[in-house]
PDB file of N, CA, C and O in Angstrom:
ATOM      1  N   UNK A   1     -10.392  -2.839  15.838  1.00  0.00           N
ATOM      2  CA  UNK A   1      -9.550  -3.532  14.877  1.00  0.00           C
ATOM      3  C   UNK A   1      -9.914  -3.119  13.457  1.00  0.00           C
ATOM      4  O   UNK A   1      -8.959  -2.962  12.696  1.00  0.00           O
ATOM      5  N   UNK A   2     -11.146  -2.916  12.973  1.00  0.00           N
ATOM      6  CA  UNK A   2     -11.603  -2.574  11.775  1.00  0.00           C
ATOM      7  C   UNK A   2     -11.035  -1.184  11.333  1.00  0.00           C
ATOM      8  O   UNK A   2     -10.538  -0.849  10.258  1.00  0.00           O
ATOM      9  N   UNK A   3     -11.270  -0.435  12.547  1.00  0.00           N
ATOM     10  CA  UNK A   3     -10.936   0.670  12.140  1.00  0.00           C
ATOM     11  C   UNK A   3      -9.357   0.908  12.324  1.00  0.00           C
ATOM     12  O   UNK A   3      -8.903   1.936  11.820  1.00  0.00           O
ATOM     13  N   UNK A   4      -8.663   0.222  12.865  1.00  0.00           N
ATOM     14  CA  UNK A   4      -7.025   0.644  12.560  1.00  0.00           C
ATOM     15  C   UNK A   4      -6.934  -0.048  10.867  1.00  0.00           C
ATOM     16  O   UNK A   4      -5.990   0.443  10.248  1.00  0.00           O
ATOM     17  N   UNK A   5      -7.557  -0.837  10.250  1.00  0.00           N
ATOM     18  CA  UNK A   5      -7.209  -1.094   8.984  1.00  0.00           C
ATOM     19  C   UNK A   5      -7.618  -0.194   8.201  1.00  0.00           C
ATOM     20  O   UNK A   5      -6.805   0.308   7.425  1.00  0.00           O
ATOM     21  N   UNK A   6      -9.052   0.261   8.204  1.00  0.00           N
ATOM     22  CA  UNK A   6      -9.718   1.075   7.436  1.00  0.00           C
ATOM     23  C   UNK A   6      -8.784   2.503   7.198  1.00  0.00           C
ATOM     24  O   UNK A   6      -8.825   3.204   6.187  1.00  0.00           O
ATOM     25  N   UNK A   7      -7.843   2.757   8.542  1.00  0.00           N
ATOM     26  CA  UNK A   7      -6.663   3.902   8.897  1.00  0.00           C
ATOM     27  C   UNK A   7      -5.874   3.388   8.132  1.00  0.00           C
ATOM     28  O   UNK A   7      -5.803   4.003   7.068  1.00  0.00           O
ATOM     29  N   UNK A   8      -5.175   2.429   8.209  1.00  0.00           N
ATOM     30  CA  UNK A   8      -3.799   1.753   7.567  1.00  0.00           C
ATOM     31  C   UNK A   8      -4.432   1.540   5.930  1.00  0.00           C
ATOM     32  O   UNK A   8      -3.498   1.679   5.141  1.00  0.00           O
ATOM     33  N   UNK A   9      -5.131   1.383   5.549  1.00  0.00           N
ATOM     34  CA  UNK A   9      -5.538   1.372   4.121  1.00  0.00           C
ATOM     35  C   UNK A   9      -5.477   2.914   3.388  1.00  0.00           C
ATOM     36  O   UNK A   9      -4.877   3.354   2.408  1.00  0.00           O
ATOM     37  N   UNK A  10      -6.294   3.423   4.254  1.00  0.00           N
ATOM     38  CA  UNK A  10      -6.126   5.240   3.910  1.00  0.00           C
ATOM     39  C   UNK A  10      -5.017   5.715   3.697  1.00  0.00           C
ATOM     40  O   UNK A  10      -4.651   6.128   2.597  1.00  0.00           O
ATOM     41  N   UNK A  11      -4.291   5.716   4.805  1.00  0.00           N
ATOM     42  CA  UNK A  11      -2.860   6.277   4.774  1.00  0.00           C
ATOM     43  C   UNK A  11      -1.492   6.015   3.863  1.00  0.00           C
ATOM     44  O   UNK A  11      -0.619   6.762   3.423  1.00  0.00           O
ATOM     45  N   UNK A  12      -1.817   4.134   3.777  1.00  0.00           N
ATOM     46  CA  UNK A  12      -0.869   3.871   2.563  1.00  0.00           C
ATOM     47  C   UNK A  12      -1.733   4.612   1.324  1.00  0.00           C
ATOM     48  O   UNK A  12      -1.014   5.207   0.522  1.00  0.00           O
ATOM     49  N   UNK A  13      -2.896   4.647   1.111  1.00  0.00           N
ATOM     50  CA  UNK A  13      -2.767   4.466  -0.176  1.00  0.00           C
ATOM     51  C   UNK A  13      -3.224   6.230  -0.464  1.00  0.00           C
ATOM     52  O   UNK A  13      -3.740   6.402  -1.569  1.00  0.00           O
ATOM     53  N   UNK A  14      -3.109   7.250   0.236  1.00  0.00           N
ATOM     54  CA  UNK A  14      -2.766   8.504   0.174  1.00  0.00           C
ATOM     55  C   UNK A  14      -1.347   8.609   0.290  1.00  0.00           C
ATOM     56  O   UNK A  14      -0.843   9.600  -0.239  1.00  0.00           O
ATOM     57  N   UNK A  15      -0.651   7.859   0.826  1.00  0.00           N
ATOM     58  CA  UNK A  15       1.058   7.882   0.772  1.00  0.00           C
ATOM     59  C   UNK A  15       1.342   7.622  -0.761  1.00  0.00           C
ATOM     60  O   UNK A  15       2.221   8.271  -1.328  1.00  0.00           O
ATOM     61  N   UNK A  16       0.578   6.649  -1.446  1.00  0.00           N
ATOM     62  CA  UNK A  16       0.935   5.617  -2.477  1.00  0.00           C
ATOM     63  C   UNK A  16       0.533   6.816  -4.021  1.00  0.00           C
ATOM     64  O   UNK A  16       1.140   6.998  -5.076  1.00  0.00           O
ATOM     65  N   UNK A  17      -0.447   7.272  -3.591  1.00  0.00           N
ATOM     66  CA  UNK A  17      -1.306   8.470  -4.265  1.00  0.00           C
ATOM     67  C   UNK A  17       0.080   9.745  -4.313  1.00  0.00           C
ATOM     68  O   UNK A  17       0.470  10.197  -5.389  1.00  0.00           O
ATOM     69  N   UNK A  18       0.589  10.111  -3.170  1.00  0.00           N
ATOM     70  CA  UNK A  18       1.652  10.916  -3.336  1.00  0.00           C
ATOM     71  C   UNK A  18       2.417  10.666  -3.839  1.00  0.00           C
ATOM     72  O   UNK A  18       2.342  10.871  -5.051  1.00  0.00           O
ATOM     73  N   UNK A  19       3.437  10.175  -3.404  1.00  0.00           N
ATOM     74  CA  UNK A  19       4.420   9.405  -4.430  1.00  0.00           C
ATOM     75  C   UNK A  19       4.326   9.425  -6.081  1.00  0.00           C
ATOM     76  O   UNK A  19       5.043   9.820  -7.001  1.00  0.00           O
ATOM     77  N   UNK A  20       2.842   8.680  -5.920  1.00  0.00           N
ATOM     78  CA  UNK A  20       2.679   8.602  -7.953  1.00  0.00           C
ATOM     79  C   UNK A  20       2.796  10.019  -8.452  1.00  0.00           C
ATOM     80  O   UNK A  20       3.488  10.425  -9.385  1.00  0.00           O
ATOM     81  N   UNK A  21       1.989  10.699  -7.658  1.00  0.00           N
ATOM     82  CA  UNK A  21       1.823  12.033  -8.271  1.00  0.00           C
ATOM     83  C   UNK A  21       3.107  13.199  -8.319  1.00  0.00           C
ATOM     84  O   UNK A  21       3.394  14.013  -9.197  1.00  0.00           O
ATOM     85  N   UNK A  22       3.777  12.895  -6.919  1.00  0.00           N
ATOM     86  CA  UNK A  22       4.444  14.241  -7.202  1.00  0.00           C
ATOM     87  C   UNK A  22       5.957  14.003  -7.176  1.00  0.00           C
ATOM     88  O   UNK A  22       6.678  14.994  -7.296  1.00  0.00           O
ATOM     89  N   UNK A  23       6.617  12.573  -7.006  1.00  0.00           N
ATOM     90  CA  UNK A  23       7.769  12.341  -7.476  1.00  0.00           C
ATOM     91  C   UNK A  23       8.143  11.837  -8.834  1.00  0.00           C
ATOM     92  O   UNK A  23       7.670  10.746  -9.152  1.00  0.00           O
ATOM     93  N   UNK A  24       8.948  12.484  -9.718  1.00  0.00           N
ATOM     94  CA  UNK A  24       9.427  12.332 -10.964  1.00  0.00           C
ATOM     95  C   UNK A  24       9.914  10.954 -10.913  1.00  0.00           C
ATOM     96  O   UNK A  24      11.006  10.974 -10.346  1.00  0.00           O
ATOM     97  N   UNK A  25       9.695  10.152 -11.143  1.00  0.00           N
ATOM     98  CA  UNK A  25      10.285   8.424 -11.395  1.00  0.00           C
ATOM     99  C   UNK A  25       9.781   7.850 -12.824  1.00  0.00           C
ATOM    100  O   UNK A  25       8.767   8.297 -13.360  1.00  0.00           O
ATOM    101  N   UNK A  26      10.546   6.853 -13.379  1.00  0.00           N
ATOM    102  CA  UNK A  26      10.291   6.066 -14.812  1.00  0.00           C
ATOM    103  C   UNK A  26       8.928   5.503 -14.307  1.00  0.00           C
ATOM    104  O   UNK A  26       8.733   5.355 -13.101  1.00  0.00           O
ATOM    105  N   UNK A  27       7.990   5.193 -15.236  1.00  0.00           N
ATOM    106  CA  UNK A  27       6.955   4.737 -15.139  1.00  0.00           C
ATOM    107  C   UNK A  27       7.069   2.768 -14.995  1.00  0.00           C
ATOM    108  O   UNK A  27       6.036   2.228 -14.598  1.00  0.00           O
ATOM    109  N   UNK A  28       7.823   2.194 -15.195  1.00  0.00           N
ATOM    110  CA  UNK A  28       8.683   0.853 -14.677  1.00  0.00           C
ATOM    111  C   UNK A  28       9.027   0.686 -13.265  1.00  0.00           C
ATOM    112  O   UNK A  28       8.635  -0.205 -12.511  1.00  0.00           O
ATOM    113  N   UNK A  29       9.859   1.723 -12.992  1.00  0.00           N
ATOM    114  CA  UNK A  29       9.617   1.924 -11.386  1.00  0.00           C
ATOM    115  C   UNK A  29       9.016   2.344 -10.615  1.00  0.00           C
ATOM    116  O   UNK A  29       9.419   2.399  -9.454  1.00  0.00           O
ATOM    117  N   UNK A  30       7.880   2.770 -10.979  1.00  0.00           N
ATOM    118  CA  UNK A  30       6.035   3.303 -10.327  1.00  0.00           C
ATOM    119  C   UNK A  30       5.463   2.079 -10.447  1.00  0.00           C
ATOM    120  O   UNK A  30       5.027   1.731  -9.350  1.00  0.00           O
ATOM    121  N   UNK A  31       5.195   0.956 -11.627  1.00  0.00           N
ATOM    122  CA  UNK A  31       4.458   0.286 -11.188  1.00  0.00           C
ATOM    123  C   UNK A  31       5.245  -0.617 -10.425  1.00  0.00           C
ATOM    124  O   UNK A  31       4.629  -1.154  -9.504  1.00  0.00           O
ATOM    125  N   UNK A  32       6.206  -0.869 -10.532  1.00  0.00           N
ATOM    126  CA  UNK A  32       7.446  -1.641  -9.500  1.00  0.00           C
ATOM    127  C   UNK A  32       6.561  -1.116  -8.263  1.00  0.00           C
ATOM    128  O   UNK A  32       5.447  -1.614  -8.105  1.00  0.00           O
ATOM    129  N   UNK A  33       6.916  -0.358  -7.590  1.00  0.00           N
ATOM    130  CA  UNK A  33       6.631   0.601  -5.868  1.00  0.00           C
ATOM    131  C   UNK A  33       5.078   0.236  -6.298  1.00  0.00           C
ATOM    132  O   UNK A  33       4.706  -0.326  -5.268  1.00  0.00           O
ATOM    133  N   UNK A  34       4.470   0.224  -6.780  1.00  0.00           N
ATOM    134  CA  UNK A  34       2.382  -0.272  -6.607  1.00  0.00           C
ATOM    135  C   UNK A  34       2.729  -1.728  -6.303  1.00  0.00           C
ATOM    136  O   UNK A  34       2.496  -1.966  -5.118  1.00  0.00           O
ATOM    137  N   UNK A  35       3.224  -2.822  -6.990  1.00  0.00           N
ATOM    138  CA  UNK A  35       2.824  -3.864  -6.921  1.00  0.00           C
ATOM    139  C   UNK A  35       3.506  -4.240  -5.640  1.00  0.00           C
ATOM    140  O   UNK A  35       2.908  -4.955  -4.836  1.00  0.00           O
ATOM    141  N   UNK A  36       4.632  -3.837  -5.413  1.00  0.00           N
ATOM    142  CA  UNK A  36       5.112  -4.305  -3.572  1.00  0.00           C
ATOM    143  C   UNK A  36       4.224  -3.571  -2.943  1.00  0.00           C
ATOM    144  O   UNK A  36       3.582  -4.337  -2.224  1.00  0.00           O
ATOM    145  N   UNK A  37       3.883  -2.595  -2.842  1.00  0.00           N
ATOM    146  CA  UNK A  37       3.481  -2.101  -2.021  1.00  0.00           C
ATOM    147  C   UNK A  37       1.990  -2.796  -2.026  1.00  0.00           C
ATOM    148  O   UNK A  37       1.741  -3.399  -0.982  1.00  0.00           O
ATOM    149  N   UNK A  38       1.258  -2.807  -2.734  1.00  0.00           N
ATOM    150  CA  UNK A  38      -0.362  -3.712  -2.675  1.00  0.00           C
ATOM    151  C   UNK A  38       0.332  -5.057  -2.262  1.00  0.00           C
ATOM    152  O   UNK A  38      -0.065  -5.425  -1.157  1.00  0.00           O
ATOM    153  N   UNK A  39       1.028  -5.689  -2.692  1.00  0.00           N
ATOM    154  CA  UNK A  39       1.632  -6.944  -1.664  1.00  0.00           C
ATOM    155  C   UNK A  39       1.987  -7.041  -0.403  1.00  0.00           C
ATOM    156  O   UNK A  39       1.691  -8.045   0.245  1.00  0.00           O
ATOM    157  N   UNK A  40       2.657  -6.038   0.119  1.00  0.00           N
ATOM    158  CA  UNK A  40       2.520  -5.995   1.191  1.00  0.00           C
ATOM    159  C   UNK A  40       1.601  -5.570   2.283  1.00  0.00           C
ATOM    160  O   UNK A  40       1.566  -5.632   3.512  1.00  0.00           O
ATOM    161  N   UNK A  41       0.720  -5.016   1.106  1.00  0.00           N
ATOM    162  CA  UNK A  41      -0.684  -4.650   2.425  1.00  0.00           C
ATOM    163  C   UNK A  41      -1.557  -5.705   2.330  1.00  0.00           C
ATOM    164  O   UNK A  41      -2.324  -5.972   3.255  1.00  0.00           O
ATOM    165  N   UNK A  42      -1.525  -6.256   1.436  1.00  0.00           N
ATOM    166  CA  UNK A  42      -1.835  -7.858   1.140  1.00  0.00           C
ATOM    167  C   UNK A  42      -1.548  -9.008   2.103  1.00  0.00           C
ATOM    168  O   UNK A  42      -2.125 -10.018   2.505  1.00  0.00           O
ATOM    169  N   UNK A  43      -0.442  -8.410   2.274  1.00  0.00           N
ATOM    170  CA  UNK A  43       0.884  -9.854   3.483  1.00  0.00           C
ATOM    171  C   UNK A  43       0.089  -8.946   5.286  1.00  0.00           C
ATOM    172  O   UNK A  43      -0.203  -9.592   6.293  1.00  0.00           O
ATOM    173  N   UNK A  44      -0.046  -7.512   5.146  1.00  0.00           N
ATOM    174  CA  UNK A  44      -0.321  -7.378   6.554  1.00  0.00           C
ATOM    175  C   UNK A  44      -1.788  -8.076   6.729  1.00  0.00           C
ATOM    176  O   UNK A  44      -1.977  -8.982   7.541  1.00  0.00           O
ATOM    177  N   UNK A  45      -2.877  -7.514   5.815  1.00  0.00           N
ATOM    178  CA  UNK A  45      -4.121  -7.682   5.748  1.00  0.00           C
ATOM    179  C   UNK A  45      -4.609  -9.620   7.139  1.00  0.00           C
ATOM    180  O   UNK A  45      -5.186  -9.970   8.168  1.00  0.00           O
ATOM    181  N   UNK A  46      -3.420 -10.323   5.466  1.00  0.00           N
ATOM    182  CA  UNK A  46      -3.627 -12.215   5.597  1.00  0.00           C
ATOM    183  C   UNK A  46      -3.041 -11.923   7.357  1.00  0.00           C
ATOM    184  O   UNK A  46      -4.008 -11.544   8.018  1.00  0.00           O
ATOM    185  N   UNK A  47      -2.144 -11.982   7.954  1.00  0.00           N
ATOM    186  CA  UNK A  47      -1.148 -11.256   9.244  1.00  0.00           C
ATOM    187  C   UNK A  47      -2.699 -10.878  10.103  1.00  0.00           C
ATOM    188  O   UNK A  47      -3.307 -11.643  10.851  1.00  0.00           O
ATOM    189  N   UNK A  48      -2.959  -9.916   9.843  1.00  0.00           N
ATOM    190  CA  UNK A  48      -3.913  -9.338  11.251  1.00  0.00           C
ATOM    191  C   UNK A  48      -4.779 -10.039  10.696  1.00  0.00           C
ATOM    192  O   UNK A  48      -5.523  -9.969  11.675  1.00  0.00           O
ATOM    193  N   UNK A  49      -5.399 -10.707   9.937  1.00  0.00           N
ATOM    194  CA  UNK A  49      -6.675 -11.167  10.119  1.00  0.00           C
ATOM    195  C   UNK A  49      -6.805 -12.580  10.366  1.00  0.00           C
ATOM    196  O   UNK A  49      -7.866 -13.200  10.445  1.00  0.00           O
ATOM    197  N   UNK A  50      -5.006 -13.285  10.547  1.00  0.00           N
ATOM    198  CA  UNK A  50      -5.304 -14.698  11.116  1.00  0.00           C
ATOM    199  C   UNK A  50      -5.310 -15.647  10.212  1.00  0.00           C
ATOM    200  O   UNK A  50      -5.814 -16.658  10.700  1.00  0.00           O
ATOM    201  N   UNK A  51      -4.932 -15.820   8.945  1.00  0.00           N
ATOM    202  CA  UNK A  51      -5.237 -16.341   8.046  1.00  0.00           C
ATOM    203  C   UNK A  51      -4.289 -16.986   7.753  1.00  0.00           C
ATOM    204  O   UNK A  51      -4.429 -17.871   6.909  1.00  0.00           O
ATOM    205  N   UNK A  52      -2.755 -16.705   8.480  1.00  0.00           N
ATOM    206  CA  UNK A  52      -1.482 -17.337   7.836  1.00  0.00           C
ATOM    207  C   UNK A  52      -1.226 -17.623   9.605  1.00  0.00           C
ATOM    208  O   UNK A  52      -0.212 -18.202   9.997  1.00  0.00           O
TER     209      UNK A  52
END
């Protein structure tokens, strides 16, 4: 279990890392796509760990 998160943490946030870096977008709608996106790994995190 630890380690499918420690995977799912990596992967978004090398996905999240791409994105910033190599798609041309307004800097309004970059931090827009960070803050859902850390929310929702936020919402899975509370989810698999039982908390909600």
């Amino acid at each position: 279990m630890l380690l499918n998160i420690i995977i799912t943490l990596i992967i978004v946030g090398v996905l999240l890392w791409l994105i910033n870096t190599y798609l041309p977008m307004d800097a309004k709608i970059k931090s827009i796509l960070n803050i859902v996106v850390v929310i929702a790994v936020i919402i899975y995190l509370v989810r698999l760990l039982g908390l909600i």
